[in-house]
N, C-alpha and C positions, 0 to 999 in steps of 0.2 A: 255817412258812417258805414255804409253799405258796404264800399267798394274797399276801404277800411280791415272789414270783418274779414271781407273775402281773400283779402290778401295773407290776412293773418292764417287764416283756415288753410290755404294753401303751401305755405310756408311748414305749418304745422306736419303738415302729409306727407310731407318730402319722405321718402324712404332712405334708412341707412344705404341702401346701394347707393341711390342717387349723393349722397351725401359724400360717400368712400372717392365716387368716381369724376367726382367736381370740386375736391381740397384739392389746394397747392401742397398741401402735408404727402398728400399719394404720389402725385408727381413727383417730389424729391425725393419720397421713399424707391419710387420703381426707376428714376435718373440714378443714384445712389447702387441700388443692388444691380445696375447694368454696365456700370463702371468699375465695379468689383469682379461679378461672373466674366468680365470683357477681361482683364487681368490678370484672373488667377486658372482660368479653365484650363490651360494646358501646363500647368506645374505639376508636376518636376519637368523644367524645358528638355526636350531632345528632340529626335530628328527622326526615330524610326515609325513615323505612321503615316500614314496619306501621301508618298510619296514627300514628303518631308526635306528629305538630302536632293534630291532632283536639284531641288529651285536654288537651295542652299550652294549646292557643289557649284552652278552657275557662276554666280558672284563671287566665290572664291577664287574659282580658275579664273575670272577675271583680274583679281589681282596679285594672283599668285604668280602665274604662268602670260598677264598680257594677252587674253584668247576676250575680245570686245565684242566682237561682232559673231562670233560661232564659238560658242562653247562646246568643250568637249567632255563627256560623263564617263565615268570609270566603264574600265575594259575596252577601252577606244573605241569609244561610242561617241556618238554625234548628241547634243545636248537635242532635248525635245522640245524645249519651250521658249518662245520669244522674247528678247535680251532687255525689256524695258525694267521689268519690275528687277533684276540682277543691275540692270546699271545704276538702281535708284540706292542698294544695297551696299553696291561697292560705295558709293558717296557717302552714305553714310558713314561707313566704317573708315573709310578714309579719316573723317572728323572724326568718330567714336573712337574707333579703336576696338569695338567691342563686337561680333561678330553675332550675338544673341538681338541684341538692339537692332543692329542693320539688317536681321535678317525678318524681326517681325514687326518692327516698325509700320514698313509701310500697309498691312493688314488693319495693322490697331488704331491706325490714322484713319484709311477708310471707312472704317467700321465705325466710328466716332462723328466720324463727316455725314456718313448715313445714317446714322440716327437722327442728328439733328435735322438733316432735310425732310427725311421721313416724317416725323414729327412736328414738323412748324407746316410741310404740306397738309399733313392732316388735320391738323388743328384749324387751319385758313377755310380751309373746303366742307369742313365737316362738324367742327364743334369742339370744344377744350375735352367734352369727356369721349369723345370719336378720337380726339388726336392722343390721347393716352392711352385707350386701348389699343392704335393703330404703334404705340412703342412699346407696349409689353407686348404685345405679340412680338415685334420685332425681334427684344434682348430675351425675354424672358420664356427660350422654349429648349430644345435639346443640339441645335443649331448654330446658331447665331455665336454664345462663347466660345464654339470650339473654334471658326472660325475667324474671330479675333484677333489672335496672336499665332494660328496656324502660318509656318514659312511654304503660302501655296498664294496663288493669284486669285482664290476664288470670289473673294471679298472685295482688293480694287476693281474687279470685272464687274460683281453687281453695282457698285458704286458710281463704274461709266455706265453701266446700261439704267441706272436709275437714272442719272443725268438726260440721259438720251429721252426717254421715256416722259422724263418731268415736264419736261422744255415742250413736248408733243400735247402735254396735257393739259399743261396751261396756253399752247397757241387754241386748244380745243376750247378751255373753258372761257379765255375770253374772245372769241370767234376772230382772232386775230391772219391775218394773212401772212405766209412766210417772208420773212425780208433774206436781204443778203446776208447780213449778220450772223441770221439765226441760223443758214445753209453754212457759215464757215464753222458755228459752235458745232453741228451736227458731223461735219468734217472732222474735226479736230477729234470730236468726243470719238469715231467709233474709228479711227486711226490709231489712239491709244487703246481701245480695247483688241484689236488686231495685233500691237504689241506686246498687249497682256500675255493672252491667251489664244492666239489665232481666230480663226474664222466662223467660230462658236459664238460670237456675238450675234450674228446675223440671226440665228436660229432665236435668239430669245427676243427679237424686237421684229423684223419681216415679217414673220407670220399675224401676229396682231396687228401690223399696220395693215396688210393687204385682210385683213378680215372686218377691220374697222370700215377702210377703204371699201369693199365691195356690201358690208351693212346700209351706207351710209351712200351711195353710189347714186350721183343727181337727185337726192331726195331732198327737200326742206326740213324742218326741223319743224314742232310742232305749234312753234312759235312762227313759224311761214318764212322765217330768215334762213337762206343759204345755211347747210353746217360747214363747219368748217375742216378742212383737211388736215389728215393728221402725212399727209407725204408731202418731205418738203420737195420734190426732186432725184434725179439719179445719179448725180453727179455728186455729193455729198456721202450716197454709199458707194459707189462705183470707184471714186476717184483714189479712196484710203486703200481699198484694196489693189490697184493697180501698184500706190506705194510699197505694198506686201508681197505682191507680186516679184518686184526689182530684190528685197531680200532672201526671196524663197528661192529665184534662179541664181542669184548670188552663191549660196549658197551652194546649191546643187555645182555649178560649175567650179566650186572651189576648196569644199568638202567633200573628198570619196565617197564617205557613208552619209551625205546630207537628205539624198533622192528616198533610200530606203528605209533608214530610221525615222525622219522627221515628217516626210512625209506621205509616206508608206504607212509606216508603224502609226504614225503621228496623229496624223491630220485624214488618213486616210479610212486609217485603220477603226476608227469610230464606230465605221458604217459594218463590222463586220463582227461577230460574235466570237471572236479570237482573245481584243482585249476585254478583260473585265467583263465575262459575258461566258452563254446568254443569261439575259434577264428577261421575263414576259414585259409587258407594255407598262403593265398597273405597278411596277416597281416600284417606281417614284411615288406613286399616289399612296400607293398604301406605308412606303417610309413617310411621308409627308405627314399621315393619321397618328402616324406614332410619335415622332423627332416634333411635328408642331400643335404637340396636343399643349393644353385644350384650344386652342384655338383653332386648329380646323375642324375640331367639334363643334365649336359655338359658329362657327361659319355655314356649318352644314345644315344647325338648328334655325338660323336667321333667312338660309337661303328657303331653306322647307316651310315656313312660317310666308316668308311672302307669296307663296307658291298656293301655298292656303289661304292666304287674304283674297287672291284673285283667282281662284280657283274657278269663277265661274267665267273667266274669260283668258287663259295664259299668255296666249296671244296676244290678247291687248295688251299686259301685263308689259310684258315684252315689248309691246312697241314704245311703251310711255318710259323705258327708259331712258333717261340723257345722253347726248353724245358723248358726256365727261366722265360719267361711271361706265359708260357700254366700250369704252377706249381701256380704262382699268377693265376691263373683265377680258377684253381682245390680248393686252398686252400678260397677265399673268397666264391665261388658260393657254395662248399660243403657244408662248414659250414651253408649258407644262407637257403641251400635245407635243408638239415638234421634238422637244428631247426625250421622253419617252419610247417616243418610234424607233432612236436609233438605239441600236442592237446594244451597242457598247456603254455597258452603264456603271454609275460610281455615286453613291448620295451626293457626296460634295459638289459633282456638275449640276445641279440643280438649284444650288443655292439661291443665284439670282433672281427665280421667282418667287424665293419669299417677298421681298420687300413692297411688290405688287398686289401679291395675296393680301399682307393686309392694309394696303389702303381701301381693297376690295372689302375687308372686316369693317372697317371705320365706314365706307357707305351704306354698307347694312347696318349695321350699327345707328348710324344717324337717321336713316330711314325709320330703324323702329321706334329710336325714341320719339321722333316725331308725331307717332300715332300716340293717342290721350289713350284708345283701349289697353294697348301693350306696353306702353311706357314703364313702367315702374316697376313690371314684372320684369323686363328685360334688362333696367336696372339691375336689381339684385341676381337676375342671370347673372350678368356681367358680371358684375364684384364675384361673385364666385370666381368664377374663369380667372380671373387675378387671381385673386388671392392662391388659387389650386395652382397658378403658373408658376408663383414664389415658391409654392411648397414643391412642384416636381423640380423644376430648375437647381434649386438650392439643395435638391437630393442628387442631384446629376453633378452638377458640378463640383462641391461642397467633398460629397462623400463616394463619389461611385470614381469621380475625373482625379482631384487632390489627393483628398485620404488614401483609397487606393493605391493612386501612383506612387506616392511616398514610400507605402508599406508595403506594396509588391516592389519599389526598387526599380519602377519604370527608369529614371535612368540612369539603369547601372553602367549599360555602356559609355555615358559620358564621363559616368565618375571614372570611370576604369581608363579613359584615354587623357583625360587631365592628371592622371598618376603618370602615365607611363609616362608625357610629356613634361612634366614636373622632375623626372627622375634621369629623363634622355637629358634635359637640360642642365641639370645638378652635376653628370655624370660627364655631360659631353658624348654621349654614345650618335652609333648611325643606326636609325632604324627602317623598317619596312614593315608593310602590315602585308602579308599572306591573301591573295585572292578571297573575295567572299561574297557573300549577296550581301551584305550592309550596306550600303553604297552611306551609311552617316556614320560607321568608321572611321572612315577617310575624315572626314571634317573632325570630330576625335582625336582624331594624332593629326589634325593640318597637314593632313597627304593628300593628294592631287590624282594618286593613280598606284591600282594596287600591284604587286609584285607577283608573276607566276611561280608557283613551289619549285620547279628546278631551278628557275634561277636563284632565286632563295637560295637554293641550296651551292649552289656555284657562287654565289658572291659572297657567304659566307663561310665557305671553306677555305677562300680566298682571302680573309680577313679583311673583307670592305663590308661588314656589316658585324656590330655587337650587339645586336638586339633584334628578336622578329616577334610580332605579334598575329598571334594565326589562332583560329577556331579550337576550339576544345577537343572534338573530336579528329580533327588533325594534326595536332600538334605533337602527341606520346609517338606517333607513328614518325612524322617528319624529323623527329630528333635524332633518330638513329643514324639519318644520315648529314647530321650536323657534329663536327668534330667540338668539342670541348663545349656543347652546351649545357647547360642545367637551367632549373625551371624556376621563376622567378617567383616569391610570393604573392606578386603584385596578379590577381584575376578578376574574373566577373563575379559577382555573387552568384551564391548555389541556387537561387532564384533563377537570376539567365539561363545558368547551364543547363538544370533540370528544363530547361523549353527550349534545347538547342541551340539555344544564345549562347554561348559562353564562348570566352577568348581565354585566352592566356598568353602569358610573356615568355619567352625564349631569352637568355645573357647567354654571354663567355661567364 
């Protein structure tokens, strides 16, 4: 009856954290609100933020204008970004028809495929309530929704380098040796993120290897068996970029402006405090405190607590870490350090080290529950940290991303370019859109490429054009030298305009 009692007693003591954090009820509540936040974060759909129309204009001009292999970006410009994620776009829409779908589709796939990896790794290695807090971290921070249904590659890039990453961690945890197999998945995988997003991959997986590599360098494990390596070889990263190589000269040799925009500006251009810059070092880190609270709270509280447990030796601490968590810590912090460094910074290139960050959460995590002393406290930590993540997330998204956008008229310019195209159609009219920095105009009125104002004005004094749509503040002025025009009702809301948004329509 002893052992009886005891079990009862124990049962009995379970704390509500422990409880929140081991229903199947939690998990369907936080799988539920990550497939909601994953869908609605960026409504009202458009195209004017994060470089948005970039990737878009891509896939258009592919099937607008036949441009496959080098696309080209308003003002006869050489497109910036690698044709993989734009070829996937156009297929789509070939089948759709719908240019909103093909355009974030392939994000909100990824983003869906990573969570589930995310989460069934976690849960395998770590524990059912390690693999739930390693998914709300995931969906549930200031992150993760925007990037969802964002038209940018940032999300299929974390996706392949999770891939990459995974496959290294489980050849780690089961001290497995590399086959040929796994050198062609490793091939494959970082050939498509070269397509992604160019050579940016490298930066967030190399540095962790060669740091894991040189931790771990002819040492045994503390179990006296060989560890296992996390390099499969050179020929597997070497060989995809030689593949990128043949498109990058391609290019140069066949596009005028491919050397200087692509990669000049591009690829180059990273390293230098021109774009997006400068930013100091801790940029990222200190976005990271805010965009993945609380979870890089509760990460900083879990790291500080073990730091305290072995305070009398950190050292040792440190050494008795596993090759299988000390690889998660090489592959998030690498990445973190490495991008950092370079001058040219943007929050969204960062992204793919969240999904390391928190499996890195889920082994602390599981470590403290482990200990009898801190167990139960760090339970009910935990459930906090949730529950706080519902309530910032569901204020971010809910009401600061939707509400907002609705009520500020975020996209007025699309409403504004589905009128005029609605009316050009009805009317049969020829249009032009006026030069401008919108480059998601253009996609707007399904134009390809904007019109200089003298010409403007010479083709339509010419009567080959009955309609222009041109900026607010140039429009009153360019009229004068337009014979028989008048101004159309059709504009932007006073919203736009008052923020130097604003368009207006030009008729006969």
């Amino acid at each position: 009856m002893q052992p009886a009692a005891t079990t009862v007693a124990n049962e009995q003591s379970v704390g509500w954290g422990r409880m929140l954090l081991e229903s199947r009820w939690t998990l369907w509540v936080v799988s539920l609100l990550t497939i909601v936040f994953f869908s609605i974060a960026n409504l009202p759909w458009q195209l004017n933020e994060y470089s948005q129309e970039r990737q878009a204009l891509a896939s258009f001009g592919m099937i607008k204008e036949g441009r496959w292999l080098y696309q080209q970006a308003p003002r006869d410009r050489e497109a910036t970004k690698p044709p993989l994620i734009p070829w996937i776009s156009a297929g789509l829409y070939a089948v759709t028809r719908s240019w909103d779908f093909a355009w974030r589709f392939p994000s909100a796939v990824a983003a869906i495929w990573l969570t589930i990896l995310l989460f069934r790794a976690a849960t395998n290695a770590f524990g059912a309530a390690a693999g739930l807090l390693a998914l709300s971290a995931f969906s549930l921070n200031n992150l993760s929704p925007r990037m969802a249904t964002l038209v940018r590659t940032d999300m299929p890039l974390a996706l392949v380098t999770f891939l990459i990453a995974l496959l290294i961690w489980r050849k780690i945890q089961n001290q497995e040796e590399w086959e040929r197999r796994d050198r062609w998945m490793i091939f494959v995988l970082v050939l498509v993120g070269l397509f992604l997003k160019g050579p940016i991959i490298y930066a967030f997986l190399l540095s962790g290897v060669a740091a894991y590599q040189w931790r771990w360098r002819m040492r045994p494990s503390r179990t006296g068996v060989s560890v296992p390596s996390a390099w499969c070889g050179w020929w597997p990263w070497l060989a995809p970029f030689g593949i990128f190589l043949v498109w990058v000269i391609g290019g140069i040799l066949s596009q005028p402006g491919f050397y200087q925009q692509v990669v000049i500006h591009e690829f180059l251009g990273r390293f230098s405090s021109v774009e997006q810059g400068p930013h100091p070092p801790y940029y990222y880190v200190a976005h990271l405190m805010q965009k993945f609270a609380p979870w890089s709270e509760l990460l900083l509280v879990l790291t500080a607590l073990s730091i305290w447990i072995y305070r009398g030796s950190v050292r040792g601490a440190f050494r008795k870490i596993s090759p299988p968590t000390f690889w998660l810590i090489c592959w998030s912090l690498g990445g973190l350090i490495v991008i950092s460094f370079i001058p040219s910074k943007r929050i969204d290139r960062i992204y793919p080290v969240l999904p390391p960050l928190c499996l890195v959460l889920a082994a602390q995590v599981s470590q403290t529950f482990s200990n009898p002393r801190t167990r139960e406290r760090f339970f009910r930590w935990s459930a906090v940290a949730l529950l706080l993540s519902i309530l910032l997330t569901s204020h971010y998204v809910i009401y600061k991303k939707v509400f907002l956008g609705y009520r500020d008229h975020r996209d007025g310019l699309s409403t504004f370019g589905r009128e005029v195209r609605h009316e050009a159609q009805t009317k049969g009219w020829r249009y032009e859109i006026v030069e401008s920095h919108d480059g998601g105009m253009l996609l707007y009125l399904e134009k390809t490429h904007f019109i200089q104002p003298d010409r403007a004005v010479a083709e339509w004094n010419r009567g080959n054009l009955d309609a222009l749509v041109i900026r607010t503040q140039e429009g009153l002025e360019l009229m004068r030298n337009l014979s028989g025009a008048v101004l159309s009702p059709i504009q932007t809301d006073a919203v736009r305009a008052d923020r130097g948004r604003g368009y207006i329509l030009i008729v006969r």
